[in-house]
Backbone as numpy.savetxt, mean C-alpha at the origin, in Angstrom:
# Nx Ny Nz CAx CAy CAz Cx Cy Cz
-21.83 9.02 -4.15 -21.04 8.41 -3.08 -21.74 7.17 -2.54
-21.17 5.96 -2.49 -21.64 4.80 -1.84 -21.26 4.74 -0.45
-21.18 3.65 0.21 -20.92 3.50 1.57 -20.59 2.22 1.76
-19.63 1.62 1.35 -18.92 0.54 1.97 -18.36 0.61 2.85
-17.83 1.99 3.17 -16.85 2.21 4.37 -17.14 3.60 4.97
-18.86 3.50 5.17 -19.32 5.02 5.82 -19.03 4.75 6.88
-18.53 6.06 7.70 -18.18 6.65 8.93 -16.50 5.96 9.59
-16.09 5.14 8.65 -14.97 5.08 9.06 -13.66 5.79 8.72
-12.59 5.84 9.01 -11.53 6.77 9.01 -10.09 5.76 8.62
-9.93 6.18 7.55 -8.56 5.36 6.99 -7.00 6.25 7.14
-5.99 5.83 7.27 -4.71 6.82 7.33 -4.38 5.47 5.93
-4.00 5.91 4.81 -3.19 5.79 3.30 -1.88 6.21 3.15
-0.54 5.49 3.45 0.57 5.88 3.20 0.80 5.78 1.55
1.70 6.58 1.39 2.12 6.85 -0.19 0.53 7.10 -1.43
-0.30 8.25 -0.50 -0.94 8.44 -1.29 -1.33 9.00 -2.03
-0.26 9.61 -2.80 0.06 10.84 -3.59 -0.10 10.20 -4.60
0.17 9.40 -5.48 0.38 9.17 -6.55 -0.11 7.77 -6.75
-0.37 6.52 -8.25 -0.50 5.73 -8.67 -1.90 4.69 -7.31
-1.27 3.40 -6.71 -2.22 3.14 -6.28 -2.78 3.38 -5.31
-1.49 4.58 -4.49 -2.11 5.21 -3.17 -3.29 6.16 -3.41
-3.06 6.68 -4.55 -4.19 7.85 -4.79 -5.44 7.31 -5.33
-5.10 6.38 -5.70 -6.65 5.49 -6.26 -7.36 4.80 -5.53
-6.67 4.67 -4.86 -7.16 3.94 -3.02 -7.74 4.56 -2.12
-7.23 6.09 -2.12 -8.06 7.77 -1.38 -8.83 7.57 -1.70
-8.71 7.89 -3.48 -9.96 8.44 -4.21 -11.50 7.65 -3.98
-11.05 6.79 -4.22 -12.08 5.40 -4.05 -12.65 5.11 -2.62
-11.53 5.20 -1.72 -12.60 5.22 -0.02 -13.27 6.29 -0.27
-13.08 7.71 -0.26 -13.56 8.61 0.09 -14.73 8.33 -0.61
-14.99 8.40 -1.66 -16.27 7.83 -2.77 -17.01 7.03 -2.09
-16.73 5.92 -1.29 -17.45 4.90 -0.59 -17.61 4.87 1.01
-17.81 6.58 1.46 -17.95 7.37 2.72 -16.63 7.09 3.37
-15.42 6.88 3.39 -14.36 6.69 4.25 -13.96 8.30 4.17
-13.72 8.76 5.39 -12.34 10.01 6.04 -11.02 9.34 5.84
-10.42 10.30 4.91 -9.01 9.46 4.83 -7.70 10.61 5.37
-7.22 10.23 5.76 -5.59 10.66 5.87 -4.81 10.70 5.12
-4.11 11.06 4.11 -3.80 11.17 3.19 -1.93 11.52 3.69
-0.99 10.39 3.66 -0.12 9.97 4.39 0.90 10.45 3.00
1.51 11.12 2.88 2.80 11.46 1.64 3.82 12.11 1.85
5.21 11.84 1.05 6.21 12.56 1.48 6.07 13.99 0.27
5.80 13.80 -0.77 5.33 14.81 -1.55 4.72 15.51 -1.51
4.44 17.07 -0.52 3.30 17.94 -0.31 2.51 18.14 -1.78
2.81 18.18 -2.70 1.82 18.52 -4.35 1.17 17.79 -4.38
1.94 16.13 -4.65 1.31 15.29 -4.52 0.30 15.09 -3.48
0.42 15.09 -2.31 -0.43 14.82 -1.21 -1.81 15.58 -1.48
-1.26 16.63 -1.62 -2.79 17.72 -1.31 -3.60 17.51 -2.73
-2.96 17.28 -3.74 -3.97 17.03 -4.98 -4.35 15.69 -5.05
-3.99 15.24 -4.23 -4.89 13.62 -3.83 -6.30 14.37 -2.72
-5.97 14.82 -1.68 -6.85 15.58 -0.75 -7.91 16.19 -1.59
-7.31 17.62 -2.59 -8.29 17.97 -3.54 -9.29 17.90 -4.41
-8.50 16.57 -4.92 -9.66 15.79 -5.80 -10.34 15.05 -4.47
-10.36 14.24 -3.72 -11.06 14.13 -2.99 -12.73 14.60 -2.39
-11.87 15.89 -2.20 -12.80 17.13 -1.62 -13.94 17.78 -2.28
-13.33 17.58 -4.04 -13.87 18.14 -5.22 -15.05 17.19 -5.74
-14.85 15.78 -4.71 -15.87 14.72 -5.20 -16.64 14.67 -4.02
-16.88 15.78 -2.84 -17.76 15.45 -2.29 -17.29 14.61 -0.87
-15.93 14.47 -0.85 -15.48 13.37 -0.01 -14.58 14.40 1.03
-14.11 13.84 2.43 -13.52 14.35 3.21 -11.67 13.72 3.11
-10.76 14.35 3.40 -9.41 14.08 3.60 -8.57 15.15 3.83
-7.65 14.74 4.14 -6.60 15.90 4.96 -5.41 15.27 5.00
-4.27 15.98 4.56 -2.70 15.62 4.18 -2.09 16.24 5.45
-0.92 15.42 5.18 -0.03 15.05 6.51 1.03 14.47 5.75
2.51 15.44 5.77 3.55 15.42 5.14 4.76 14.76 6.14
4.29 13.05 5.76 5.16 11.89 6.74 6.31 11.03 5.56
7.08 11.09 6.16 8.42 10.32 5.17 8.01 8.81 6.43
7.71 7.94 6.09 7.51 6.55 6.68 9.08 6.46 7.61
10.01 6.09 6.81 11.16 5.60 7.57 11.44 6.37 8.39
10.79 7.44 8.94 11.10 8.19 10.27 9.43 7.89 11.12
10.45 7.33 12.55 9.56 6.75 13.10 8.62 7.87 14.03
9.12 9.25 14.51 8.70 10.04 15.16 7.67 10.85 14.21
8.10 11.04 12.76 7.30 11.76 11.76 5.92 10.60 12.08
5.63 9.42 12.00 4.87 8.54 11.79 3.91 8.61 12.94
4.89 8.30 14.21 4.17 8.62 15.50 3.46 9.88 15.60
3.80 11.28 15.12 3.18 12.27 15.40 1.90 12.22 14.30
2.40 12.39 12.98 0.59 11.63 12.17 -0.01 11.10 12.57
0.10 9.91 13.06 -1.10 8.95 13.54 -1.83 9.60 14.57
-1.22 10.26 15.88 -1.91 11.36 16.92 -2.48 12.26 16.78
-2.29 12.78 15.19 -2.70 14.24 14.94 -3.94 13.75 13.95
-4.23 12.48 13.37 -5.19 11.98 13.06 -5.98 11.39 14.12
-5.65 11.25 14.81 -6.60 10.94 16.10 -7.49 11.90 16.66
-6.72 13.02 16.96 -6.94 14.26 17.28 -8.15 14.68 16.41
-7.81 15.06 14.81 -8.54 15.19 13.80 -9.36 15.00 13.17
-9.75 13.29 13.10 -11.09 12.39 12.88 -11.65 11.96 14.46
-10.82 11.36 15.43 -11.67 11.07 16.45 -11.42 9.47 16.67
-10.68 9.08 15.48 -10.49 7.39 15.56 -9.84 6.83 14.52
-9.02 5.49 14.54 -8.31 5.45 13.57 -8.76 3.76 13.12
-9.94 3.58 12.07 -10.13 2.19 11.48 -9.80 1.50 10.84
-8.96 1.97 10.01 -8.69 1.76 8.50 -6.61 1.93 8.40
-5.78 1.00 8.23 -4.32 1.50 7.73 -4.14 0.86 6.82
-3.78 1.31 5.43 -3.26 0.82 3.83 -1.82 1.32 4.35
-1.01 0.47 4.11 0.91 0.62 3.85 1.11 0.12 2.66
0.65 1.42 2.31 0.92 1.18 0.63 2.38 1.77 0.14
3.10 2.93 1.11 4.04 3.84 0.39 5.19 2.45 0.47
6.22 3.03 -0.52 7.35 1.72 -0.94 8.05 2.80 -2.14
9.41 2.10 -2.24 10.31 2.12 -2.94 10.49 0.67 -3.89
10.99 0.84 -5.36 11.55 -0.29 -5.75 13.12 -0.46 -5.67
14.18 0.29 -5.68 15.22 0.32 -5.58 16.34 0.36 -7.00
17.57 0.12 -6.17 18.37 -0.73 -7.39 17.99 -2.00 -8.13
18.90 -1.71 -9.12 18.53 -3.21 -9.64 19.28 -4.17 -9.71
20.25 -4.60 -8.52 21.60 -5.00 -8.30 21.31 -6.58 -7.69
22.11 -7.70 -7.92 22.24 -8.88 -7.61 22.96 -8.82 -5.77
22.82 -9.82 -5.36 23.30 -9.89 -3.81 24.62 -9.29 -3.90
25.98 -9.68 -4.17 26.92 -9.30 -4.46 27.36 -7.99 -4.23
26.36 -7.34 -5.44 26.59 -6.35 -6.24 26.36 -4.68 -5.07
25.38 -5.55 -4.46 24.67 -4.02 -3.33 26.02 -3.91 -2.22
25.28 -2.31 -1.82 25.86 -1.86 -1.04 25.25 -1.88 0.32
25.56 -1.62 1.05 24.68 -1.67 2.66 23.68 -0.45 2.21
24.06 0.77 2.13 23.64 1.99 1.85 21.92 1.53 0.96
22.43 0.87 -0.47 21.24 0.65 -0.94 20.16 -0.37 -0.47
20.89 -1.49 0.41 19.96 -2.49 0.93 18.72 -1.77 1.98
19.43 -0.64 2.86 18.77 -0.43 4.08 18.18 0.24 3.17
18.06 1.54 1.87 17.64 2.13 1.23 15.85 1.87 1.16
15.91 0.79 0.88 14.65 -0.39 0.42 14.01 -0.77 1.78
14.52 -0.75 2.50 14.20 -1.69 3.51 13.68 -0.63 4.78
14.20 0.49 4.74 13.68 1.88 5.62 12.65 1.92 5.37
12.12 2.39 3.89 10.77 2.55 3.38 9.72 1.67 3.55
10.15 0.05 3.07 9.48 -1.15 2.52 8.96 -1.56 3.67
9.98 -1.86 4.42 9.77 -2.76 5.97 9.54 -1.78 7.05
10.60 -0.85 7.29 10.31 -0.54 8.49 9.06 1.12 8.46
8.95 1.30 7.27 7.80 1.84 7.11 6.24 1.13 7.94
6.01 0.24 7.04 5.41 -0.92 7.27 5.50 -0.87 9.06
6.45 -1.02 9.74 6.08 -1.60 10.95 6.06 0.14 11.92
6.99 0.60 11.28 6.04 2.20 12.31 4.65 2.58 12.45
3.87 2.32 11.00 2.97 2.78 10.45 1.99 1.80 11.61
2.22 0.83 11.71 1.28 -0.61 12.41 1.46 -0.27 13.67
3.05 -0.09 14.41 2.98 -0.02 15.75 2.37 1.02 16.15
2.19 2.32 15.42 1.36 3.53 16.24 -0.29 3.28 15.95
-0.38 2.84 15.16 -1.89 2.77 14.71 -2.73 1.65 15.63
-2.03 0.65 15.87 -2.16 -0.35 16.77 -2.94 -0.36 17.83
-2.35 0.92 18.60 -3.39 1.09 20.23 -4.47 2.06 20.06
-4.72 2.56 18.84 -5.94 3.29 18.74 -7.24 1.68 18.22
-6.36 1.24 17.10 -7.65 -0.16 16.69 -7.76 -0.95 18.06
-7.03 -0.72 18.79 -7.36 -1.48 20.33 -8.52 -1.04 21.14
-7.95 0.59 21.05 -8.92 1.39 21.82 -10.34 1.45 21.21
-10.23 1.16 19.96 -11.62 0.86 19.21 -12.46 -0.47 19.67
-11.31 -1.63 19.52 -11.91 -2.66 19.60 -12.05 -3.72 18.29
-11.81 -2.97 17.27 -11.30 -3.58 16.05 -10.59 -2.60 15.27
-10.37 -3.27 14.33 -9.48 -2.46 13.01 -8.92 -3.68 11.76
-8.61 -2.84 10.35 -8.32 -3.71 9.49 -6.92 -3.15 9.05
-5.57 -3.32 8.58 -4.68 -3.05 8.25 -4.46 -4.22 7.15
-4.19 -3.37 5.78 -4.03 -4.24 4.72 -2.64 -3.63 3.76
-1.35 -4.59 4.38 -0.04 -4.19 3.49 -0.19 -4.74 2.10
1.00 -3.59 1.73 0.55 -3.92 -0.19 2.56 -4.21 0.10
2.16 -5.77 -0.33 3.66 -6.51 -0.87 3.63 -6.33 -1.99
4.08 -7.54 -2.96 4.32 -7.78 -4.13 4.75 -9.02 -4.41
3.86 -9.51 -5.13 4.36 -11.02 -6.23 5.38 -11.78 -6.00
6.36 -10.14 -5.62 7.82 -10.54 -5.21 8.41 -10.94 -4.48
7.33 -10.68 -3.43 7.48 -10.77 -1.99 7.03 -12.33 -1.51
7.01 -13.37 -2.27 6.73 -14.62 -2.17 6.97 -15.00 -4.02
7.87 -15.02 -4.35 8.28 -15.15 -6.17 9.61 -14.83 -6.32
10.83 -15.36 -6.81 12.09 -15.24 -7.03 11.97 -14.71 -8.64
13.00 -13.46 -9.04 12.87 -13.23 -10.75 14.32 -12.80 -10.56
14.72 -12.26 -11.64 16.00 -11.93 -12.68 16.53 -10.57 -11.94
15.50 -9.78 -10.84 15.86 -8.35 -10.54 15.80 -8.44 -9.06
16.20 -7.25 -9.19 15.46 -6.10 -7.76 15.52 -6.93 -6.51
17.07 -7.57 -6.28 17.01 -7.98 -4.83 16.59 -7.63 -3.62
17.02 -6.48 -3.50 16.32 -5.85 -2.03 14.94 -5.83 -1.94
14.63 -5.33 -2.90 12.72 -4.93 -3.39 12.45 -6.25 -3.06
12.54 -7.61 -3.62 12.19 -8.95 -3.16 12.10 -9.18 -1.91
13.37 -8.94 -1.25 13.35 -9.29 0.08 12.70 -8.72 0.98
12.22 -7.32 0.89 11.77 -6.37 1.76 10.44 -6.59 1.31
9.72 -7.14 0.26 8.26 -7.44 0.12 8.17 -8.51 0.69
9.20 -9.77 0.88 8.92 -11.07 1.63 9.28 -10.80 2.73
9.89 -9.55 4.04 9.22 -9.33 5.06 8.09 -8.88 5.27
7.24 -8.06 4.37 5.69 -7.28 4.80 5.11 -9.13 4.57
5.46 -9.58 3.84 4.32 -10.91 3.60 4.61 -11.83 5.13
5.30 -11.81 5.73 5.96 -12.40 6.64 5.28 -11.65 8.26
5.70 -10.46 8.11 5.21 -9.45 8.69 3.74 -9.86 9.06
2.70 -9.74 7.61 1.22 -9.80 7.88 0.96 -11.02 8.27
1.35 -12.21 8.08 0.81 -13.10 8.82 1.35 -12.93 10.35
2.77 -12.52 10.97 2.54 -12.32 12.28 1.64 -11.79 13.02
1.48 -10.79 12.15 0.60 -9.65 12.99 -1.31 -10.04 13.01
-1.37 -11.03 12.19 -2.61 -11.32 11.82 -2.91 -12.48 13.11
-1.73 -13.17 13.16 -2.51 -14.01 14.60 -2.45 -13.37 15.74
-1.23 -12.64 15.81 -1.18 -11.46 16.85 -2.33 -10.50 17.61
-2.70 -10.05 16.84 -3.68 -9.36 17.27 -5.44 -9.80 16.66
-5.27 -11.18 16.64 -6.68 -12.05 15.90 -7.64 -11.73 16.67
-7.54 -11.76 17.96 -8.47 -11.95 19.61 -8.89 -10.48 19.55
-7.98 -9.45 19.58 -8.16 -8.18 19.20 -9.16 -7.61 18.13
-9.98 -8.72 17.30 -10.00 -8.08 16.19 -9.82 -7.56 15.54
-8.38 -6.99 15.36 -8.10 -6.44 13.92 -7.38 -7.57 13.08
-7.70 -7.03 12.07 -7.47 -8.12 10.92 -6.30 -7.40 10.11
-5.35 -8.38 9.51 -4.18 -7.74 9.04 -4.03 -8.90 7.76
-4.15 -8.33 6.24 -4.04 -8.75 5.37 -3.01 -8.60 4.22
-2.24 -9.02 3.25 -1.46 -8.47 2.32 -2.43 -8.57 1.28
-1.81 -7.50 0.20 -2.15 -7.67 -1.30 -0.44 -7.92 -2.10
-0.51 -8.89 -2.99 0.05 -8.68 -3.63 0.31 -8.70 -5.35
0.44 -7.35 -5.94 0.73 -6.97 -6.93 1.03 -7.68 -8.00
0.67 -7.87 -9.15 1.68 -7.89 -10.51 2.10 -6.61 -10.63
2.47 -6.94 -12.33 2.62 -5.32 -12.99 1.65 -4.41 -12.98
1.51 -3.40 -12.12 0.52 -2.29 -12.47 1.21 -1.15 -12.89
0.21 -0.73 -13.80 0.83 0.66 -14.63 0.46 1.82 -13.73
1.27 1.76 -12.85 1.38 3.20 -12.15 1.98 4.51 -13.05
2.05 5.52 -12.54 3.16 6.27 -13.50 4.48 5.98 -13.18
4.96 5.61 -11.83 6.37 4.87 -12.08 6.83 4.15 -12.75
5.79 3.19 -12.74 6.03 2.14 -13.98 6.14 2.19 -15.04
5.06 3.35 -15.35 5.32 4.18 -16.80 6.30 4.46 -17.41
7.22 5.43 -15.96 8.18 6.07 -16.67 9.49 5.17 -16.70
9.68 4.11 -15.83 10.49 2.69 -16.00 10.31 2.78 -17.08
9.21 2.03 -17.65 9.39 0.96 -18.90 9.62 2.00 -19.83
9.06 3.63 -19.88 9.52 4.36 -21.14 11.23 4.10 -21.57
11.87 3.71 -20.21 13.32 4.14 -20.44 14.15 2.67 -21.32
12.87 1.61 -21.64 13.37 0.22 -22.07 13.49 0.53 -23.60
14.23 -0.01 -24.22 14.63 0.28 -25.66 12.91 -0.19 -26.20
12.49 0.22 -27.30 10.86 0.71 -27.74 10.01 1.27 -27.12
10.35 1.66 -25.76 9.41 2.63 -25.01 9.12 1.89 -24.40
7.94 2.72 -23.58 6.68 2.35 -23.39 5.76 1.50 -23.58
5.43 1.18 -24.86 4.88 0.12 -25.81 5.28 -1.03 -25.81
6.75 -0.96 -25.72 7.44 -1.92 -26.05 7.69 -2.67 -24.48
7.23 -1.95 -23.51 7.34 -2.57 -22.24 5.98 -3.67 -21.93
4.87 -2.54 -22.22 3.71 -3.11 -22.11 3.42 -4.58 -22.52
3.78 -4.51 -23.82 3.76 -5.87 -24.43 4.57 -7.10 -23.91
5.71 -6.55 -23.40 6.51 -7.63 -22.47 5.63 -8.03 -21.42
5.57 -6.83 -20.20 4.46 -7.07 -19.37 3.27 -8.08 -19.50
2.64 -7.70 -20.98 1.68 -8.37 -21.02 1.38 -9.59 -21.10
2.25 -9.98 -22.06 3.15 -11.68 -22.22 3.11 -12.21 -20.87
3.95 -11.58 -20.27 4.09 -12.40 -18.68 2.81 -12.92 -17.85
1.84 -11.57 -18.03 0.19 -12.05 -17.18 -0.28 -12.84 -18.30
-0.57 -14.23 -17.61 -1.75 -15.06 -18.11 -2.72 -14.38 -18.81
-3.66 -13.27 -18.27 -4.89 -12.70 -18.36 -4.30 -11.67 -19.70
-2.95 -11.48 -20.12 -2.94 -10.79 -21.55 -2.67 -9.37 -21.15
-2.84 -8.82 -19.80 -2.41 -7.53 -19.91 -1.76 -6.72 -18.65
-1.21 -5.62 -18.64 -1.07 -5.67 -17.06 -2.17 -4.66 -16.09
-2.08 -4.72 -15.13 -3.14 -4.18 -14.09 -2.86 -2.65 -14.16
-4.32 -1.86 -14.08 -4.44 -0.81 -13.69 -3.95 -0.77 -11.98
-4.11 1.13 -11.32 -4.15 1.54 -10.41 -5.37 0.60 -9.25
-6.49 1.33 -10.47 -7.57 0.67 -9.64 -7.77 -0.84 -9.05
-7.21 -1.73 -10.06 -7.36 -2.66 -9.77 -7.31 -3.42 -8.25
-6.11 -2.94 -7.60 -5.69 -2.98 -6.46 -6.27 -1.96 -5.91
-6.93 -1.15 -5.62 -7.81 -0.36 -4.82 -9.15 -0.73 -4.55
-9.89 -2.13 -5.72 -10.62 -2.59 -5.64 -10.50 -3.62 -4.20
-9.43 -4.56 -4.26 -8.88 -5.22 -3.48 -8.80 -4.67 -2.13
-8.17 -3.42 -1.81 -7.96 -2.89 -0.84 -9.21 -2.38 -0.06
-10.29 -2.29 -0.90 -11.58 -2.04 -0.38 -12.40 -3.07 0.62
-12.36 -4.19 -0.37 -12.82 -5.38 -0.10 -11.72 -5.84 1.62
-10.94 -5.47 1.66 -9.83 -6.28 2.73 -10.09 -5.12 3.84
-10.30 -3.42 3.35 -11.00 -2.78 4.78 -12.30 -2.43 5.29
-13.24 -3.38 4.54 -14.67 -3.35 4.68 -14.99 -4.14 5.69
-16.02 -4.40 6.26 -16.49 -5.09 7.02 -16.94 -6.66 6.49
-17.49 -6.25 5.00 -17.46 -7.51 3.86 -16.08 -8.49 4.12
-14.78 -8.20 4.66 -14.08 -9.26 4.90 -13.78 -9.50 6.17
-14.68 -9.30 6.85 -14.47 -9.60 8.77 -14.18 -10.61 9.02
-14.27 -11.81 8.22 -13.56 -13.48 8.73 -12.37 -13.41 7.70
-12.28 -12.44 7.26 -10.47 -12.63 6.36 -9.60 -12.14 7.43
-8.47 -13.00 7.87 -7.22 -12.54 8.54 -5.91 -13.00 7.96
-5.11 -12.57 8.13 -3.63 -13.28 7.58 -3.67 -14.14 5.45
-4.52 -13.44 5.41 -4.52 -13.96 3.87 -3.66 -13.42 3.22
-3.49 -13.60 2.06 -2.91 -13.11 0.77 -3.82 -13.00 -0.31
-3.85 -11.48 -1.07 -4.72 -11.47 -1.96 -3.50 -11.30 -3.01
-3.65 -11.97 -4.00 -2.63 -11.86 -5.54 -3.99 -10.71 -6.25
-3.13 -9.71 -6.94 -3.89 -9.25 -8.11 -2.99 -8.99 -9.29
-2.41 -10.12 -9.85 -1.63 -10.48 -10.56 -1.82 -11.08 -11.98
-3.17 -11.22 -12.29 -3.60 -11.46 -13.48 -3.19 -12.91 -13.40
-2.72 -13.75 -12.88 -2.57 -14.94 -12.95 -1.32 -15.62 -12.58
-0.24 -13.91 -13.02 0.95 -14.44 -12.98 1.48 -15.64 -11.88
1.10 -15.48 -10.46 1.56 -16.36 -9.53 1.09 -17.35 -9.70
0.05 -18.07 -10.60 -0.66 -19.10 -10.61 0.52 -20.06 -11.57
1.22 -19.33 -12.44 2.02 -20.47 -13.70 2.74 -21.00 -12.49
């Protein structure tokens, strides 16, 4: 176990699975108490488990984001539980339909946008007066590429990543004086298992996705889990105390063409 982030206390939405769980796994490894934020109890607790099994501390808390009272009561009961709240990743998200403006329904727009956005801002407004009561804090949303990049898909998913990008710079001058620092990451293709099981469903599989994927990143391939958990480290460490309102790409290049 290292200590980049000994004695502090992180709450991780969507960290059941792909880069939420690699993001646990990895604070806890580098002394962080995490919260372990999921709507999936299996998921949740075998993120907790392995955790636990490495020596590391965490504890699950079965929160659906787009409910704002579920959100409010986690964050208190992590207060309660660790003693302080330093650390918020808003990582949990939906990608959605894959429908043109036109084409959507209200139903599927807010669909995206419950999770994406207003996840995102429950998760910040309760967590908020504890990093106050601290005196600092780091909150680092995970957008996407998309979320500042126009493509061929996933309207809502676009738009609802270009409010969190929108979002973090408000909140980053907002509460600057405050010291907490509020950063985005945003994504390429990472091979989560969602992504996995997407691209299995593209005519050649799997394989046949990858290689598309790969084409697209400059760098030849697409991003692991970790990759972005590396990122997310670096943005709730103390190592980035003069980073505020940035944007980190971990995109292999893609945003650079």
């Amino acid at each position: 176990m290292m200590n980049r982030l000994e004695g502090k206390v992180a709450i991780i939405t969507g960290a059941g699975a792909g880069m939420g769980k690699e993001t646990s796994i990895l604070f806890a490894k580098e002394g962080c108490k995490v919260a372990v934020f999921e709507i999936n109890e299996m998921d949740g607790i075998d993120t907790v488990n392995k955790i636990i099994q490495n020596g590391g501390i965490a504890k699950f808390y079965k929160v659906d984001v787009s409910k704002e009272d579920m959100v409010r009561d986690a964050v208190n009961q992590v207060k309660i539980d660790f003693g302080k709240i330093d650390i918020l990743i808003n990582n949990a998200g939906i990608v959605g339909v894959d429908k043109k403006c036109h084409e959507l329904t209200v139903e599927e727009w807010d669909q995206v946008f419950n999770v994406d956005v207003k996840g995102v801002f429950f998760c910040t407004k309760y967590v908020i007066p504890h990093m106050l009561e601290n005196g600092k804090g780091s909150i680092v949303n995970l957008s996407s590429i998309y979320g500042t990049l126009g493509s061929h898909e996933l309207t809502p998913y676009h738009a609802a990543k270009g409010a969190v990008f929108a979002m973090t710079k408000q909140d980053a001058i907002a509460y600057a004086k405050n010291n907490i620092r509020v950063n985005s990451i945003h994504p390429g293709t990472i091979m989560t298992p969602l992504v996995k099981e997407l691209g299995s469903r593209m005519e050649g599989g799997l394989p046949a996705y990858e290689k598309l994927m790969s084409e697209k990143h400059p760098i030849g391939h697409a991003g692991e889990p970790i990759d972005v958990s590396y990122g997310c480290l670096y943005l709730a460490s103390d190592e980035s105390k003069f980073v505020t309102g940035a944007n980190l790409y971990i995109d292999g290049g893609y945003s650079a063409m």
